[in-house]
C-alpha positions in Angstrom: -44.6 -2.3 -105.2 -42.0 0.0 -106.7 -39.6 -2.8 -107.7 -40.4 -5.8 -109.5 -38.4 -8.6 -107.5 -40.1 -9.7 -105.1 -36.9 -9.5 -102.9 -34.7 -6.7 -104.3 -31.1 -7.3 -104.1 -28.4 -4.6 -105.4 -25.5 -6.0 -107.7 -22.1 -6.1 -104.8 -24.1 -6.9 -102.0 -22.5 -9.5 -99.7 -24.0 -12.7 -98.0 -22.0 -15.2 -96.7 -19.4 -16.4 -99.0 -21.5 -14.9 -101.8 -21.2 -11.6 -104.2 -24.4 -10.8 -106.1 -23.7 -10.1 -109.6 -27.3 -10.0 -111.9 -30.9 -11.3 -111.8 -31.9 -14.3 -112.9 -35.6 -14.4 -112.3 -38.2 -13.8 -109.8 -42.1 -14.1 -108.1 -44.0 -12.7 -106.0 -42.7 -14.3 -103.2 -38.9 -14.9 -103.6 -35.9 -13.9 -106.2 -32.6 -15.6 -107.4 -29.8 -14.0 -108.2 -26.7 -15.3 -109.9 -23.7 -14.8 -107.5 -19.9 -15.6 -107.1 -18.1 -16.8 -104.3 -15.8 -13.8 -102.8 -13.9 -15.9 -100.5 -11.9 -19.6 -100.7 -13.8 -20.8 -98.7 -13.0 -24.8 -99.7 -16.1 -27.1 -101.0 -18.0 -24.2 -103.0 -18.2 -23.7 -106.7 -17.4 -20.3 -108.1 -20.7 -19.1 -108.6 -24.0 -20.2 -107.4 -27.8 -19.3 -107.4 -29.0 -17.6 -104.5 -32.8 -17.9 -103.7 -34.2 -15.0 -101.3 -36.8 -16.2 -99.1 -38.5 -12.8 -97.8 -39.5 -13.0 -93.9 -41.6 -9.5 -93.3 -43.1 -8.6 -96.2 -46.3 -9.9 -96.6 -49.5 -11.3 -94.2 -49.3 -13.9 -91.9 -51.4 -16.2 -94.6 -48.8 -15.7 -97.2 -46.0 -16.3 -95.3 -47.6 -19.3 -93.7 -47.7 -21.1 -97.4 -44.2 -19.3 -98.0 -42.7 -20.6 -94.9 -44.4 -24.4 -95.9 -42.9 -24.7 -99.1 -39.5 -22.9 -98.4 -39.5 -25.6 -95.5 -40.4 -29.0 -98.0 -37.7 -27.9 -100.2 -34.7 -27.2 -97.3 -35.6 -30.5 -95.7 -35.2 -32.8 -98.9 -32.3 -31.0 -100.2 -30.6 -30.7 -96.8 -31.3 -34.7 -95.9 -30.7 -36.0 -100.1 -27.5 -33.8 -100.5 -25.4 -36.6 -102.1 -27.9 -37.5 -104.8 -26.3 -36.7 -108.0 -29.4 -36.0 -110.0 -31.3 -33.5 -107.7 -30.0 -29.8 -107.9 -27.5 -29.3 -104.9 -28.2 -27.0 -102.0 -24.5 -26.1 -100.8 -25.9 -24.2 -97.8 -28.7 -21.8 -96.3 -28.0 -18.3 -94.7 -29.7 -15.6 -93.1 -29.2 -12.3 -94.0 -28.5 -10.2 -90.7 -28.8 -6.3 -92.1 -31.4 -4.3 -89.9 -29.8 -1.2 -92.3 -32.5 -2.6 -94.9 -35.8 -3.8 -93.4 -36.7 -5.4 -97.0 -33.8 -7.8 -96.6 -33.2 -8.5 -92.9 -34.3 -11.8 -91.9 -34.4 -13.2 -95.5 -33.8 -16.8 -96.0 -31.0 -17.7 -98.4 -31.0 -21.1 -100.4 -27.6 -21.6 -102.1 -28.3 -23.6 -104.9 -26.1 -25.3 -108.1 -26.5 -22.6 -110.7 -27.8 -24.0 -114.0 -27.3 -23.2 -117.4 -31.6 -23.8 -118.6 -34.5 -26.2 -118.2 -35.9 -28.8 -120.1 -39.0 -26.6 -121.1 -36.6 -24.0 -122.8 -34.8 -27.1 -124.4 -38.2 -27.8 -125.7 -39.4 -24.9 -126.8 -36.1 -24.5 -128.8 -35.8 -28.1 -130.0 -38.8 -30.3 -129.9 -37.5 -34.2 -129.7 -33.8 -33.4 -128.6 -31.4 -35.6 -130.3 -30.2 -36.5 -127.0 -33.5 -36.9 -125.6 -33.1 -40.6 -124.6 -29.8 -39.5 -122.5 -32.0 -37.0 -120.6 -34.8 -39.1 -119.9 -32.1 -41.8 -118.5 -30.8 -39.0 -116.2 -34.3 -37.4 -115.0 -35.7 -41.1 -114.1 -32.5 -41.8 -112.3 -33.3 -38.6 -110.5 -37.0 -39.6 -109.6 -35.4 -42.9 -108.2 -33.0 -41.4 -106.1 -36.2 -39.8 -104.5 -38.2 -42.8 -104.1 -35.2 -44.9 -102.4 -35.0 -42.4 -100.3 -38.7 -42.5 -99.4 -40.1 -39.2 -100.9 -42.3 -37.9 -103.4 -41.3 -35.2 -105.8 -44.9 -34.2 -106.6 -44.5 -31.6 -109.9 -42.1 -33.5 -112.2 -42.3 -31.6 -115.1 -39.8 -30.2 -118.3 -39.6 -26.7 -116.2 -38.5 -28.0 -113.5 -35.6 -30.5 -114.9 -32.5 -28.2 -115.0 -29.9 -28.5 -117.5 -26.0 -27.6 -117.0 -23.7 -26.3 -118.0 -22.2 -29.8 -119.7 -26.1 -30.8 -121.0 -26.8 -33.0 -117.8 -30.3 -33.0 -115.8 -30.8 -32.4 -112.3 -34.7 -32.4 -110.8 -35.5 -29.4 -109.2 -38.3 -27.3 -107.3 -38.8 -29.4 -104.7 -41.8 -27.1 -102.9 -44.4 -29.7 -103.4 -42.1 -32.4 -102.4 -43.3 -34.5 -99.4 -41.6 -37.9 -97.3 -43.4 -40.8 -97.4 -45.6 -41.8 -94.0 -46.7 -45.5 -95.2 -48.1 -45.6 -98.5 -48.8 -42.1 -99.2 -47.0 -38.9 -98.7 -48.8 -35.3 -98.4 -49.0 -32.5 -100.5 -50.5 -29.0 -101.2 -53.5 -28.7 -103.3 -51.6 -28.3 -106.3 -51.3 -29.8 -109.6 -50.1 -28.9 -113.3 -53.2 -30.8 -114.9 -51.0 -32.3 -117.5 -48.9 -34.2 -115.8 -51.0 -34.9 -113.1 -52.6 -38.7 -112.6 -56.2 -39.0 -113.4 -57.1 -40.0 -109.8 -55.6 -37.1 -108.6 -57.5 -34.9 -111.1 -60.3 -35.7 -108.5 -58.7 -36.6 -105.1 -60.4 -34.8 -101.9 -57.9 -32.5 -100.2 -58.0 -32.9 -96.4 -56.7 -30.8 -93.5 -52.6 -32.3 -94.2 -53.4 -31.2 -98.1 -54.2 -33.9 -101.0 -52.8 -37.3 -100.8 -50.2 -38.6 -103.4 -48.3 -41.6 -104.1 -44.8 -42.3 -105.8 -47.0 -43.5 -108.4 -48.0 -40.2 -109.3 -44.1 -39.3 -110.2 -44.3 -42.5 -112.6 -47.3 -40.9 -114.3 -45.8 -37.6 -114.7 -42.8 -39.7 -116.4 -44.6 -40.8 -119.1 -46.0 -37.9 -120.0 -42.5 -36.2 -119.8 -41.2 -39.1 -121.7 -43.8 -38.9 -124.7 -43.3 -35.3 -124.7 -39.2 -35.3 -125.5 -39.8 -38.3 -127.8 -42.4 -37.1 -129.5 -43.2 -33.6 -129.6 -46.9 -34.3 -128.4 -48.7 -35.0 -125.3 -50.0 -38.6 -125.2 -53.5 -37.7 -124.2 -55.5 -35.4 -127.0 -56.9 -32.2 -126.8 -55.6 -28.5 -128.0 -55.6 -26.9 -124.2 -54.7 -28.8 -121.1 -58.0 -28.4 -119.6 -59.3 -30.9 -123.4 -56.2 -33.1 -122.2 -57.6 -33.0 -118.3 -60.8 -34.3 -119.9 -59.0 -36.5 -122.3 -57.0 -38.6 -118.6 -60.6 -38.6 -116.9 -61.9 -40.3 -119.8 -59.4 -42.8 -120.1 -59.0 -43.7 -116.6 -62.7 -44.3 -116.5 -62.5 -46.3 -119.3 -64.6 -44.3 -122.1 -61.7 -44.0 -123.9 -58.4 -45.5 -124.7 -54.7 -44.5 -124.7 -53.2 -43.7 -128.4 -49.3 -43.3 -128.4 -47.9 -41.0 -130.8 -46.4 -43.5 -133.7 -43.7 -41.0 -133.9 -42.8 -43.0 -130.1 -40.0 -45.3 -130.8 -41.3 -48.5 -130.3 -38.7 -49.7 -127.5 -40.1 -46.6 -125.1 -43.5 -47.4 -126.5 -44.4 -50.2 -123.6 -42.7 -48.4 -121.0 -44.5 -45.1 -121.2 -47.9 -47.1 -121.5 -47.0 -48.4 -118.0 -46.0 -45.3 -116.6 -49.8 -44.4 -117.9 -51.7 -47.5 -116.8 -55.1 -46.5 -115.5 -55.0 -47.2 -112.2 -51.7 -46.5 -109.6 -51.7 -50.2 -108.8 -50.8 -51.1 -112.3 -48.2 -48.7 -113.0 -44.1 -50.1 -112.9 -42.4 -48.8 -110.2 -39.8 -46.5 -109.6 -36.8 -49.2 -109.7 -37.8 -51.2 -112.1 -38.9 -48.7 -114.2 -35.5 -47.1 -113.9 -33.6 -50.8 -115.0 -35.8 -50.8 -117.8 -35.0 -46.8 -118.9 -31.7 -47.7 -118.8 -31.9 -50.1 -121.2 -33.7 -48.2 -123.8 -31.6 -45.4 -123.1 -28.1 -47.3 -123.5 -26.9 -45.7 -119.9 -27.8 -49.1 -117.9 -25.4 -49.9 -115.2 -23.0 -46.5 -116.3 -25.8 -43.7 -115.1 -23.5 -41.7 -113.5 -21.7 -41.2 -116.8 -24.3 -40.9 -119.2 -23.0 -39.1 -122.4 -22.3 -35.7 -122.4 -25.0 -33.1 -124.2 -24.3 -30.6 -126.1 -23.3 -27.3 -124.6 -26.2 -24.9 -124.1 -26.5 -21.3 -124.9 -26.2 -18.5 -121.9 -29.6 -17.7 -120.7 -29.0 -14.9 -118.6 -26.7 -12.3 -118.7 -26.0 -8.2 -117.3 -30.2 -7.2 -117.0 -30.1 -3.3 -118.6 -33.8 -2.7 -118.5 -36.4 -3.1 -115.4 -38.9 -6.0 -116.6 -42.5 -5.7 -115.7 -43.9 -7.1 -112.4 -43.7 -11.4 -112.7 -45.6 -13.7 -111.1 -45.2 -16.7 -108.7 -45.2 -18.1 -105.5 -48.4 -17.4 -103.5 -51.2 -19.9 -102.6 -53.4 -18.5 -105.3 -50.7 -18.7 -108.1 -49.2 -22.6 -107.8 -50.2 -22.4 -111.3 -47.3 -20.5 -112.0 -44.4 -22.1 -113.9 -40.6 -22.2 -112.8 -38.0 -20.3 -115.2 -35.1 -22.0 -114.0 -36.8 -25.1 -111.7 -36.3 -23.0 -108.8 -39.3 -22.3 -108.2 -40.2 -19.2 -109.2 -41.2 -17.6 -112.7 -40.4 -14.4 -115.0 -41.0 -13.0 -118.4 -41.3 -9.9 -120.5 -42.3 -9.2 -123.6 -38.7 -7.5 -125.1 -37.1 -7.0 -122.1 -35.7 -10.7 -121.8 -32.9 -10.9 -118.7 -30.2 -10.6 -121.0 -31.6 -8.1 -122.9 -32.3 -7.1 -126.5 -30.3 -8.9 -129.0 -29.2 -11.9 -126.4 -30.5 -15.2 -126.8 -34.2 -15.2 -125.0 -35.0 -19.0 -124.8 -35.8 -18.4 -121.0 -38.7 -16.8 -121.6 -40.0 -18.4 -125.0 -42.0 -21.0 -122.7 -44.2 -17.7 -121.4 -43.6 -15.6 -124.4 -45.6 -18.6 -126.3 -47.9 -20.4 -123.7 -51.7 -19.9 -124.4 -51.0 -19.0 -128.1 -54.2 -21.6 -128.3 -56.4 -19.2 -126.2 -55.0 -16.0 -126.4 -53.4 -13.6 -129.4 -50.1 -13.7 -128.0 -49.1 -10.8 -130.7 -51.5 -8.2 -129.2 -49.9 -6.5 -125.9 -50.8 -9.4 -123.1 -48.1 -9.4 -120.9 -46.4 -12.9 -121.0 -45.8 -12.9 -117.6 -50.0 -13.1 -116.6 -50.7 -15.5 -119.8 -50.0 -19.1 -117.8 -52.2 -17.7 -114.7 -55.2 -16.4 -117.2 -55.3 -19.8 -119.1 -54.9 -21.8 -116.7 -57.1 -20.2 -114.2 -59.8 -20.0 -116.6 -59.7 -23.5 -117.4 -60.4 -24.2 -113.9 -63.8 -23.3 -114.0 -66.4 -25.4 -116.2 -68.8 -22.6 -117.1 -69.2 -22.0 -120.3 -68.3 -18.0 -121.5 -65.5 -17.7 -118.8 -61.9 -18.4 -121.4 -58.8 -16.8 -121.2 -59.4 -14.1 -124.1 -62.5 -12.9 -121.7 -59.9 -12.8 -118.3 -57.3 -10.8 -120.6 -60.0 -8.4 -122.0 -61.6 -7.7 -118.6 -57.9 -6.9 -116.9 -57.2 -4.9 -119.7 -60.2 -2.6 -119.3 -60.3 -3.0 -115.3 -56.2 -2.1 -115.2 -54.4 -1.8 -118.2 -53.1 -4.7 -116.5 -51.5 -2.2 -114.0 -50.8 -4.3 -111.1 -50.1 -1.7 -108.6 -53.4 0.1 -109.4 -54.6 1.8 -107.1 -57.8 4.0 -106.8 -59.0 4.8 -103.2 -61.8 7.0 -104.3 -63.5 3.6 -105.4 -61.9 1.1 -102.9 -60.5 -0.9 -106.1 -57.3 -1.6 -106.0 -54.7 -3.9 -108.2 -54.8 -5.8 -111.7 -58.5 -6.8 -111.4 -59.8 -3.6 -109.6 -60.8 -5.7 -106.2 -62.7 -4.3 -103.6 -61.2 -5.6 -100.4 -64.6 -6.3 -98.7 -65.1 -8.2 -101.8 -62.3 -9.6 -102.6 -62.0 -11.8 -99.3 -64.7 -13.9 -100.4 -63.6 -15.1 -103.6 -59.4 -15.5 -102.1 -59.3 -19.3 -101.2 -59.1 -22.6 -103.7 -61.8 -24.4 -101.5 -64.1 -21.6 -101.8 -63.9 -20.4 -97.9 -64.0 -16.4 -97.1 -60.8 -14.8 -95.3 -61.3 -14.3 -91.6 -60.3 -11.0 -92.5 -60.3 -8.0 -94.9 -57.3 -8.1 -96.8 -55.1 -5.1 -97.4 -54.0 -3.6 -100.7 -51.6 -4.2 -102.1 -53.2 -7.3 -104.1 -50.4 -9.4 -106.4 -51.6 -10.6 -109.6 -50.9 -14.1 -108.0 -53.7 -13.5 -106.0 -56.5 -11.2 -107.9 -56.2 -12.9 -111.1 -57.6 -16.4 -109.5 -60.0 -15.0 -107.4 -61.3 -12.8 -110.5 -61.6 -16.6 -112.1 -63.2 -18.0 -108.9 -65.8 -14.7 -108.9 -66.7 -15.2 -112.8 -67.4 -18.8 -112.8 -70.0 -18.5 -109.8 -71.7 -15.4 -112.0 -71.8 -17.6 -115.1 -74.4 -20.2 -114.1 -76.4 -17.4 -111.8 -77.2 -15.3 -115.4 -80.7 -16.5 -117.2 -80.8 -18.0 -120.4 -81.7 -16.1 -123.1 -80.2 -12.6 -122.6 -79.1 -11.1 -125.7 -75.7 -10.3 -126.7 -72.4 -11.9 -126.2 -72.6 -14.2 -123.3 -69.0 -13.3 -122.2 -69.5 -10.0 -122.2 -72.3 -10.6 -120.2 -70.5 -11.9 -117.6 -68.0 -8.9 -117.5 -70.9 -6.5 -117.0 -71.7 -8.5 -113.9 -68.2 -8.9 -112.7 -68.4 -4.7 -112.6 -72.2 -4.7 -111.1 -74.2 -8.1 -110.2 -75.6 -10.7 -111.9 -78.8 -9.7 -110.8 -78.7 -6.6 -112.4 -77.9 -8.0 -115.6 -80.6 -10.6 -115.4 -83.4 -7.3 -114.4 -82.0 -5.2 -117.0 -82.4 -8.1 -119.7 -79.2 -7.6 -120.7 -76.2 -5.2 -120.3 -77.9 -2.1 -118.1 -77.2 1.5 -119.6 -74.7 2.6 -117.4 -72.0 -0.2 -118.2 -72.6 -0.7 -121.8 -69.7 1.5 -122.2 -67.3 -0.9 -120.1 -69.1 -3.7 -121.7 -68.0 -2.5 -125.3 -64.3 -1.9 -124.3 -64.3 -5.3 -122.8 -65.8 -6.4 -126.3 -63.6 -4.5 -128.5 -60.6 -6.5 -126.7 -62.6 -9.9 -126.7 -62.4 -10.1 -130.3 -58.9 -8.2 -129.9 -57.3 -11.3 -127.8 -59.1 -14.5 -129.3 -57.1 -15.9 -132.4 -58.4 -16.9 -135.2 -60.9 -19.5 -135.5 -61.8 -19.5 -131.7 -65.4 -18.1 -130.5 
């Protein structure tokens, strides 16, 4: 892939109404640009964010999930226009331009252009001054939802936009689902830290994994204690400790400890947003009555106060950034930039670039500084997917500073490698043959061999996936660095590492690069 977006759109080009002017971010499976209307046409704003859909670009399984969640998020927006606290879809296009194969058939959301998300707010300010405004405005926008019978299904700070005059707008609406009774359905997908404890182990059938409203409410109270607070309400350094930590208390081994930095009027409120069980958590109106009331906005919603202006996030791009993440089945891990979905970072080469302000990329810039050295050349834009996919598995030895030092030696995290004369081909070096085995959440082999190229969205899981069924297959007893034994075996087989007694000859060379950046990529303190 010669061009990092995902759908590569030149500045001028015309689609619709719409003149695109810069980037704003990307993943691997769709792009948004910032644009300005170059018509009068009445009832649009002057600019907008456009959000390429591509049609013909990648296998039939990718575009399946593509076409899935592209379809969740047009039918919400397109049936909940006229809710003032979900980002506004002003209309949908398809681009018509045989002339360019790459674009031709591409879906086009038109979205409200924001200024920033809650995460960059965050990251900049811990506990907002006017964090009691936005928590007003982002529960008015999960009601909204529920009256309307639907589930949002990711509520989370990255995906609560700000704009332009401070106010909030939910967002990223791919995991959204319409009630059918009681429950609504949804991909196998969750960002453990704001997802419900019963969740954390909820079977996912055929239709996907079934969620209630109730799960929103959970995800509230986490988001609430988070502004308030500066802290998550359950403990633990990583979010898999915090995973743990909601297991624990909603088994009853342990109980829930507030922050006392919580004011105490939220204090009851976010404790029933995180009661144990779904049946005991407030609902989604009279939670909102009760928000409102904290938060000095009841009966005026619609003109809570005004927040402070933010900062520009993106302007003119003037270097290429390096290949981003998003989108794909095997990626849902990935965060949105912008709420829209879709993710991007890179180290000194921020959107705006050098010298403009770079709170849109802090969140990646920072995240895993727990796990990983985040000063020693890991690209930001694979750090979410390493830690996250290595706290999936439960083995012990497989950690995010083993997943960085392995990609390093296998690629130089190069995602676009490509080495024929081996049959290994992307960021983790996969054989295809091999590769197809290791591609799917549920554990399930593709039908077929895959074809090169592989996106990071898709080797880096399925490197995780490989390396946590190795783990437990390796004897006890072998000497040396356990994780390093587990890279040797990720390059030959466990079962030569367990007849060997340890690393065999051959690889003790790739086993000592992978060692040298083991200690290089764990920060201080960490085994």
């Amino acid at each position: 892939m010669s061009d990092p977006y995902a759908v590569s759109v030149p500045k001028g080009y015309r689609v619709g109404s719409w003149e695109i002017r810069a980037p704003i971010a990307t993943g691997a499976f769709g792009s948004v640009y910032e644009a300005h209307r170059a018509d009068s046409r009445a009832g649009l704003p002057a600019t907008a964010a456009l959000k390429f859909l591509p049609t013909g670009t990648h296998t039939p399984r990718q575009l399946t999930h593509l076409r899935e969640l592209a379809e969740r998020e047009l039918e919400l927006l397109s049936r909940l226009r006229s809710a003032p606290r979900l980002v506004r879809l002003y209309e949908t296009l398809t681009v018509d331009d045989p002339a360019r194969p790459a674009l031709d058939g591409a879906t086009v959301l038109v979205l409200e252009k924001a200024e920033g998300s809650l995460a960059g707010l965050l990251s900049r300010a811990p506990r907002p001054a006017a964090g009691a405004a936005l928590l007003g405005q982002i529960c008015e926008g999960l009601a909204q939802l529920h009256q309307a019978g639907w589930v949002h299904g990711d509520l989370k700070p990255a995906n609560v936009l700000l704009m332009r005059d401070g106010s909030a707008r939910l967002a990223d609406f791919n995991m959204a689902a319409e009630m059918e009774g009681t429950h609504a359905y949804t991909p196998a997908f969750s960002t453990p830290d704001y997802t419900p404890p019963e969740l954390l182990w909820a079977e996912i059938g055929e239709r996907g994994r079934r969620i209630r409203p109730s799960a929103d409410i959970w995800a509230f109270g986490v988001l609430a204690h988070l502004v308030l607070t500066g802290s998550y309400p359950l403990p633990g350094g990583t979010s898999s400790a915090r995973r743990d930590a909601a297991v624990a208390y909603a088994r009853g081994t342990e109980e829930l400890r507030l922050s006392p930095q919580l004011p105490d009027a939220w204090r009851e409120i976010v404790r029933d947003c995180l009661a144990r069980t779904h049946q005991e958590r407030v609902t989604g109106e009279a939670l909102l009555r009760r928000v409102e009331a904290v938060a000095g906005t009841g009966g005026r919603s619609s003109r809570l106060p005004r927040l402070p202006r933010l900062p520009r996030l993106f302007a003119r791009r003037r270097r290429r950034p390096a290949l981003v993440l998003g989108g794909s089945a095997a990626a849902t891990v990935a965060v949105a930039a912008l709420g829209y979905g879709i993710s991007t970072w890179a180290d000194g080469d921020s959107p705006a670039g050098k010298g403009a302000d770079r709170s849109a990329n802090v969140t990646a810039t920072a995240y895993g500084a727990a796990d990983l050295r985040t000063d020693r050349g890991i690209p930001p834009a694979y750090r979410l997917l390493i830690v996250e996919t290595a706290h999936d598995c439960s083995q012990g030895g497989v950690t995010p500073a083993l997943m960085a030092a392995m990609l390093k030696v296998e690629s130089d995290f190069d995602p676009d490698l490509s080495d024929p004369a081996k049959d290994e081909y992307g960021i983790a070096r996969w054989t295809p043959s091999v590769l197809r085995w290791w591609m799917n959440d549920d554990g399930t082999p593709e039908e077929e061999v895959p074809e090169p190229p592989f996106p990071p969205a898709e080797s880096i899981p399925a490197m995780g996936r490989y390396l946590c069924w190795i783990a437990p297959r390796l004897e006890s007893g072998l000497p040396g660095d356990r994780r390093v034994l587990i890279a040797a075996a990720y390059r030959t087989s466990y079962k030569k590492v367990n007849d060997a007694g340890g690393v065999p000859p051959k690889y003790r060379p790739y086993s000592d690069r992978v060692a040298h950046y083991l200690k290089e990529y764990t920060p201080p303190g960490k085994k």
